[in-house]
Wavefront OBJ file of the C-alpha trace (Angstrom):
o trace
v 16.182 191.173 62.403
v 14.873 190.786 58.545
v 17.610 192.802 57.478
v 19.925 190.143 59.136
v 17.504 186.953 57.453
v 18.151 188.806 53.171
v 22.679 189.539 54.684
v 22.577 185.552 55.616
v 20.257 184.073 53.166
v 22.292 186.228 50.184
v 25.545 183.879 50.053
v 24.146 180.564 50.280
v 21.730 181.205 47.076
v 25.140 182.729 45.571
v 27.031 179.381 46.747
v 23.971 177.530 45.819
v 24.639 178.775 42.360
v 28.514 178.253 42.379
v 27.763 174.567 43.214
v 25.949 173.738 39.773
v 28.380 176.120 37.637
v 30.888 173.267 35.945
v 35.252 174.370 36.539
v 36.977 175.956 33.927
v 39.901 173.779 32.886
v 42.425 176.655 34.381
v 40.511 176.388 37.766
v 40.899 172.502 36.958
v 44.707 172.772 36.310
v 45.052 175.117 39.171
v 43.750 172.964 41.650
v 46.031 169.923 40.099
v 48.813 172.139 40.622
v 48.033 172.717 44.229
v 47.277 169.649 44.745
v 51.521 168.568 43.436
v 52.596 171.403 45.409
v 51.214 171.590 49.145
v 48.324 168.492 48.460
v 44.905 168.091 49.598
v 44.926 167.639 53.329
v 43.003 169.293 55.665
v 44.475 172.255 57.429
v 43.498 173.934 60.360
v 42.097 177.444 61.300
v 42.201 179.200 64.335
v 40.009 181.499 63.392
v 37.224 179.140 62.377
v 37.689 177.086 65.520
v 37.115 179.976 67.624
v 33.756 180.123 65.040
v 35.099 183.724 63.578
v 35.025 182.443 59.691
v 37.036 181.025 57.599
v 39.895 182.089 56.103
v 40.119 182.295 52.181
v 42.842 179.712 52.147
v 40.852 177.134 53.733
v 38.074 177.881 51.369
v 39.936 177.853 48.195
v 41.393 173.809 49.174
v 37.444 173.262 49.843
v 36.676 174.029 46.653
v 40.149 172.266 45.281
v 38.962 169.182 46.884
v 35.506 169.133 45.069
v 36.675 169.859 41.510
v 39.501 167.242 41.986
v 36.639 164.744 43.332
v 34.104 166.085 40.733
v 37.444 164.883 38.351
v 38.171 161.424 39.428
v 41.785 162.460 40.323
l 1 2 3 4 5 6 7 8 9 10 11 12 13 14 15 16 17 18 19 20 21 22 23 24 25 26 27 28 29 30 31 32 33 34 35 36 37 38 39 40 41 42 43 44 45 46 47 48 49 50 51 52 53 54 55 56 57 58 59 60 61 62 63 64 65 66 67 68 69 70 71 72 73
């Protein structure tokens, strides 16, 4: 049971870290370019509604959406 407390507590002090860590201007122009070609909406996953994770797609608009918020566009 400890060992499961350090595999769970491991990536949220790594995403803890990501959050602080400003965009680099190509993550900044890729997410602008995302956002021209399939926008910003939310999407849907299956596989997080049936609470199995979610997929990287979902995560990579997630972070889209905050460095386009963090931008003011």
């Amino acid at each position: 049971m400890k060992s499961l407390a350090v595999w769970l507590a491991v990536p949220a002090l790594s995403l803890g870290a990501c959050a602080t860590v400003p965009p680099t201007p190509e993550q900044v122009a890729a997410c602008q370019e995302m956002e021209r070609d399939m926008g910003v909406g939310v999407r849907h996953d299956h596989a997080e509604m049936k609470q199995q994770g979610r997929n990287p797609m979902n995560l990579s608009h997630d972070q889209c959406r905050r460095i386009l918020a963090d931008q003011g566009s």
